[in-house]
MIZA-289307 format. One record per atom (N, C-alpha, C): residue in one letter; z negated, x negated, y. Coordinates in steps of 0.02 Angstrom, whole numbers, plus 50000, padded with zeros to 5 digits. Layout:
REM MIZA-289307
aZXY/...
REM end
This chain:
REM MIZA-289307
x450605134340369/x450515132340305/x449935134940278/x450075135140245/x449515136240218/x449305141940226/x448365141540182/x447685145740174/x447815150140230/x447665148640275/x447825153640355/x447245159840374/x447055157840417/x446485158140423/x446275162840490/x445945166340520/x445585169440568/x445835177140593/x445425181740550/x445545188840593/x445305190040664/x445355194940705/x445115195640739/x444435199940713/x444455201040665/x443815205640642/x443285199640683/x442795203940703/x442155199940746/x441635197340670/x441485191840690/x440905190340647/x440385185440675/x439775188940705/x439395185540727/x439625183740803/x440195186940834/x440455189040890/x441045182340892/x441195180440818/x441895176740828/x442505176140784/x443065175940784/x443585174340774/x443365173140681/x443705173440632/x443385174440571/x444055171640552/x444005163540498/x444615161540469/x445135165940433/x445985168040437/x446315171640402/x446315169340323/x445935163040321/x445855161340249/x445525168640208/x444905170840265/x444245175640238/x444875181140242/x445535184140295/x445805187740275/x446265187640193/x446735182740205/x447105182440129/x446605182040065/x446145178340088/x445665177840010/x445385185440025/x445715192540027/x445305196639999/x445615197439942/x445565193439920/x445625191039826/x445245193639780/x445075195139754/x444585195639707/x444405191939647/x443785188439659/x443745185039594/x443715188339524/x443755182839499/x443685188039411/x443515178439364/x443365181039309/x443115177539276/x443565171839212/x444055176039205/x444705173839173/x445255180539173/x445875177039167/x446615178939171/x446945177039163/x447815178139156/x448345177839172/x448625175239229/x448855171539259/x449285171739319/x449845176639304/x449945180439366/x450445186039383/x451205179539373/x451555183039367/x452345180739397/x452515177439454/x452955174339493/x452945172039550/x453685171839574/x454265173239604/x454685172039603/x455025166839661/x455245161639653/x455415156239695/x455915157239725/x456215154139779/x456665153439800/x457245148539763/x457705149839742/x458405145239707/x458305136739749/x458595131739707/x458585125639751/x458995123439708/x459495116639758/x459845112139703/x459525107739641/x459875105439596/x459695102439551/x459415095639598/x458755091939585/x458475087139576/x458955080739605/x459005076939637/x459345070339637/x458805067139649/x458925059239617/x458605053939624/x458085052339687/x457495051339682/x457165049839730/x457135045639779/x457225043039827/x457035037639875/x456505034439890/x456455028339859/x455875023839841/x455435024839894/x455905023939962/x455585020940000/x455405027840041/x455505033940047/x455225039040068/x454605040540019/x454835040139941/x454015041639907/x453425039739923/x453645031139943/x453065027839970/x452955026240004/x453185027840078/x452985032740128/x452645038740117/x452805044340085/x452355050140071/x451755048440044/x451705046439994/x451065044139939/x450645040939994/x450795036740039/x450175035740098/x449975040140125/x450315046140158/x450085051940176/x449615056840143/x449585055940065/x449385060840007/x449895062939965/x450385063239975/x451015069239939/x451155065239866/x450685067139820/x450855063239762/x450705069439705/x451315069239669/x452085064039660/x452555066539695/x452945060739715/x453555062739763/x453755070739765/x453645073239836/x454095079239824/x454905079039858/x454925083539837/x455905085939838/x455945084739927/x456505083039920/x456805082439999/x456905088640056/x457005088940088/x457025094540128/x457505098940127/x458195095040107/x458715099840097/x458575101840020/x458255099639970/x458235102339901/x457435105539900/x457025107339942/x456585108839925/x456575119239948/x456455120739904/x456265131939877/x455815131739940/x456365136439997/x455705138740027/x455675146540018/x455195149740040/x454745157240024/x455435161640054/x455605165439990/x456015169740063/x455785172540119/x455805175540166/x455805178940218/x456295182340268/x456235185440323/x456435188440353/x456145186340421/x456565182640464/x456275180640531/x456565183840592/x455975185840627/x456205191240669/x455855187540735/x456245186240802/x455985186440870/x455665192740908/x454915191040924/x454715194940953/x454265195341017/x454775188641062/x454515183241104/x454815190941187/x455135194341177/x455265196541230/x455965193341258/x456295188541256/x456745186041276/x456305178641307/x455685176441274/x455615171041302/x455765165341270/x456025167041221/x456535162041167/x456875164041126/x457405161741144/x458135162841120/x458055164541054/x458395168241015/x458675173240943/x458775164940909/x459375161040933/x459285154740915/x458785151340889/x458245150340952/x457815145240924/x457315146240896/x457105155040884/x456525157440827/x456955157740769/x457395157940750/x457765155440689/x457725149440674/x457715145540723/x457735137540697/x456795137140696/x456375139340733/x455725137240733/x455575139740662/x455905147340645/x455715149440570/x455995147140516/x456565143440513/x456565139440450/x456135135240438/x456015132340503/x455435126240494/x454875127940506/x454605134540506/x454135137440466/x454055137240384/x454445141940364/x454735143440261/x454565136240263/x454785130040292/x454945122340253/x454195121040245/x453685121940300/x453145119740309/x452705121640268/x452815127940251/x452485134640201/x452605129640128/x453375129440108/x453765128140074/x453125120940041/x453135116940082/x452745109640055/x452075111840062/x451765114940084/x450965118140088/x450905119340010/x451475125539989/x451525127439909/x451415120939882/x451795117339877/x452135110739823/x451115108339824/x451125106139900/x450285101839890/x449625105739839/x449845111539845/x449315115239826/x449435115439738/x449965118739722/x450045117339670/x450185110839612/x450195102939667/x450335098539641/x449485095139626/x449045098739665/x448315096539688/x448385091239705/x448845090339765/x448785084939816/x448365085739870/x447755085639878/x447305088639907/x447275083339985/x447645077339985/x447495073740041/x448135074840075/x448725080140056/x449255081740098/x449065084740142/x448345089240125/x448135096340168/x447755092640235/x447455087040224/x447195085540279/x447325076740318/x448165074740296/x448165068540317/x448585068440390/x448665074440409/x448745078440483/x449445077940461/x449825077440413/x450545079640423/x450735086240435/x450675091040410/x450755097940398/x450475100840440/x449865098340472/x449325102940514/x448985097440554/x448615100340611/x448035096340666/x447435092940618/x447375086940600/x446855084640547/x446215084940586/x446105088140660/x445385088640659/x445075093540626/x444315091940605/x443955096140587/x443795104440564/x444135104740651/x444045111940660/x444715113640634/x445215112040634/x445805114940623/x445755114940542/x445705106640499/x445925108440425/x445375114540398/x444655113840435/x444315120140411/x444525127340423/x444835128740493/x445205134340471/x445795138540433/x446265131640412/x446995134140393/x446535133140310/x446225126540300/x446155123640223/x445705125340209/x445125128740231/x444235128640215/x444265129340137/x444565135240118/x444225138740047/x445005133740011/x445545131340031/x446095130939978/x445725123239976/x445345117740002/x444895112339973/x444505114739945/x444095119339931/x443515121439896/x443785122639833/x444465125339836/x444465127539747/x444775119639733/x445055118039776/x445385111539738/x444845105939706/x444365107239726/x443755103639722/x443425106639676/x443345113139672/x443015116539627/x443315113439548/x444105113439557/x444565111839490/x444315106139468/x444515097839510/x444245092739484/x443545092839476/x443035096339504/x442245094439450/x442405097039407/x442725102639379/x442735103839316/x443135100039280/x443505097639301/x443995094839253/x444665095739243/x444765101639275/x445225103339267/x445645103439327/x446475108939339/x446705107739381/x446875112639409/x446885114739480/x447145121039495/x447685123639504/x447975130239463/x448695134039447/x448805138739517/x448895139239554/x449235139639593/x449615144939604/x449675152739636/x450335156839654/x450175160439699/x450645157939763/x450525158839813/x450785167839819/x450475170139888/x450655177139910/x451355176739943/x451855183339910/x452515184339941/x452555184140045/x452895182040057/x452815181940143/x453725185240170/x453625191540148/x454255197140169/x454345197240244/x453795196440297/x454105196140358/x453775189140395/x454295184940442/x453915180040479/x454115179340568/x453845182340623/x454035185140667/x453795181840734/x454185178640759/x453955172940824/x453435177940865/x452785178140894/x452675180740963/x452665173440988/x452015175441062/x451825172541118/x451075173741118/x450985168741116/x450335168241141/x449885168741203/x449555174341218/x449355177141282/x448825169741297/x448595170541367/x448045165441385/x447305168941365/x447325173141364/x446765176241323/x446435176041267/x446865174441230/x446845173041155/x446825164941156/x447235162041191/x447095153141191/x446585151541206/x446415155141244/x445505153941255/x444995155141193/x445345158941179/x444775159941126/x444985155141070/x445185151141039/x445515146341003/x445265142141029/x445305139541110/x444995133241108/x444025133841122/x444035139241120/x443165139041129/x442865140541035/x443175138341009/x443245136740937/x443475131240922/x443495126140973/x443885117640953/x444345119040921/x444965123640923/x445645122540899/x446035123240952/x446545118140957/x447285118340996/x447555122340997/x447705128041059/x448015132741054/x448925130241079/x449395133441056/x450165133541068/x450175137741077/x450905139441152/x451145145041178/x451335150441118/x451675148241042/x452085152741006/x451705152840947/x451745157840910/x451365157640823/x452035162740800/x451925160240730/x452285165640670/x451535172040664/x451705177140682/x451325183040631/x451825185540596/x451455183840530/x451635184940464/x451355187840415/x451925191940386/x451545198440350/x451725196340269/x451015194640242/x450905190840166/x450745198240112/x451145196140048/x451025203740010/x450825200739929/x450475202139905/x450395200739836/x451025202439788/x450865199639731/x450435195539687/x450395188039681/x449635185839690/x449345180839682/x448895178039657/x448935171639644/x448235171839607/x447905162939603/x447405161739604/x447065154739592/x446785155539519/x447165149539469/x446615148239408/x446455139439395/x446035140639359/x445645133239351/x446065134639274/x446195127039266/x446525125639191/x446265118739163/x445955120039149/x445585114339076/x446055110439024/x445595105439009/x445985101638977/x446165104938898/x445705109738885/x445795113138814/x446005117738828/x446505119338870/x447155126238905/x446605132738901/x445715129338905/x445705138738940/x445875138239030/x445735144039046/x445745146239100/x445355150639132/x445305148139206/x444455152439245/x444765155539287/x445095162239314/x445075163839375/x444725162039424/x444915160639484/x444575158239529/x444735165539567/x445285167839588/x445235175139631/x446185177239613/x446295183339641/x446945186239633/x446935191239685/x447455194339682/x447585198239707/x448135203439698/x448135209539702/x448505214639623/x449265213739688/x449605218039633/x450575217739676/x450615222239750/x450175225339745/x449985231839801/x449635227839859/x449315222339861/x448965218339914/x449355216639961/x448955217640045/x449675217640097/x448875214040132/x449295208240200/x448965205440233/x449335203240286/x449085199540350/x449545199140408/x448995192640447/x449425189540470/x449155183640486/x449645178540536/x449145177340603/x449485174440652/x449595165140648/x449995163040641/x449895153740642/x450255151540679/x449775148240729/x450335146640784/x450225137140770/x450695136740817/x451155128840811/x451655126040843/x452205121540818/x452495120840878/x453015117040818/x453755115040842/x454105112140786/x453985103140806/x453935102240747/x454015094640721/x454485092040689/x454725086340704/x455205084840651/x454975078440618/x454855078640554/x454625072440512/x455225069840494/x455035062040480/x455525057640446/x455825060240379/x455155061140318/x455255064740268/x455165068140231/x454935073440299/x455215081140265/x455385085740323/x455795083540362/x456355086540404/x455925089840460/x456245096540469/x455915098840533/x455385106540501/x454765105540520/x454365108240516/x453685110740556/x453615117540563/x453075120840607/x452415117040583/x452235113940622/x451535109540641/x451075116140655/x450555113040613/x450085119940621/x449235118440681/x449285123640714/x448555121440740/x447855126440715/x448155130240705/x447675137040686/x448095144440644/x447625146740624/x447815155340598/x447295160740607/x447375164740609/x447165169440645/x447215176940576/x446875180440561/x447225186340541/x447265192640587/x447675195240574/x448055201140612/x447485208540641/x447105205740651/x446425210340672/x446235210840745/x445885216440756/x445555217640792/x446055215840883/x445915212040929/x446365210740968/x446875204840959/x446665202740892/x447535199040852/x447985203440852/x447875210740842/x448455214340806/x448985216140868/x448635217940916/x449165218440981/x449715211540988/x449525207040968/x449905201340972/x450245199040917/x450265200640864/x450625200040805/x451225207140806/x451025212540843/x451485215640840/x451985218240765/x451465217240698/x451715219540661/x451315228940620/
REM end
């Protein structure tokens, strides 16, 4: 889900959030939001009282769409486990990836800012919401002092591709206080995107973008979950971007 966070690029001889990779955004001062194109979904049916409010304790406010009606990101999911899991079940782990992605979008753009860290979607310790969420709370935060609210368009995600997680690399995850899992999606994120602040008098602040030509790659590993209500979805522990001795393992 989400921000996604940690290259292997070295910084200060460690692991560097894939947030610092995708946000090579560029700020700017005001704009446009680019275009965005969604995935198709059924028409809307009536909500379920009693799942809303269930969610709304979690953060997810206002009710979002159900799991079978909720747009997830297209993609292209590809196994690249070696035969250590079935064609089957990286298809099933990658839908419930897109779903997880899928409600990450909705929170961000709904500025439900306590979805990102009420551990549904992701590991609510510390170390974890700071790596997947660091900078996507900062602007959300940035929006409400101003007043305003943040617009939202996420980066296209054209490929999403099961590996394995070496013990080498788990080590290095947990000597960073994050939970490492045997499997991650590396996933290859492409522009256009963009963050704006929107005021109550409809101006608008760029917060950062990124042009249609922007390409990025990023490891998130996890494990499947199945929630009451919002179905089955990749639980996130960490992200990684596609660098340095990430890239041997993302294999894209």
């Amino acid at each position: 889900m989400p921000n996604y966070a940690v290259g292997v690029k070295q910084r200060c001889g460690r692991l560097v959030p894939l947030v610092v990779v995708l946000l090579g955004l560029s700020a700017c001062t005001s704009g446009p939001r680019p275009p965005h194109a969604h995935a198709s979904v059924a028409p809307s049916a009536a909500p379920d009282p009693a799942r809303c409010e269930r969610l709304a304790k979690r953060g997810f406010v206002p009710c979002p769409p159900a799991p079978d009606r909720m747009a997830v990101p297209p993609t292209t999911i590809r196994n690249a486990t070696n035969g250590a899991v079935s064609d089957a079940t990286a298809q099933q782990w990658g839908r419930a990836f897109q779903l997880a992605q899928a409600y990450y979008y909705w929170a961000m753009q709904n500025n439900a800012r306590a979805a990102l860290t009420s551990g549904v979607l992701a590991d609510p310790s510390p170390q974890a919401v700071g790596n997947l969420f660091g900078t996507d709370l900062m602007d959300l935060d940035d929006a409400k002092r101003a007043g305003g609210v943040l617009v939202y368009e996420p980066l296209k995600m054209p490929t999403a591709q099961l590996v394995a997680v070496p013990p080498d690399l788990a080590q290095r995850m947990q000597s960073q206080g994050l939970q490492s899992r045997p499997y991650g999606f590396a996933v290859k994120f492409a522009g256009p995107a963009s963050r704006t602040i929107r005021l109550p008098d409809g101006r608008q602040i760029d917060v950062r973008h990124s042009a249609p030509d922007y390409v990025a790659a990023g490891l998130v590993w996890g494990e499947l979950r199945t929630d009451r209500d919002l179905g089955s979805i990749w639980f996130e522990y960490g992200a990684y971007g596609c660098d340095g001795v990430v890239r041997a393992v993302c294999q894209l």
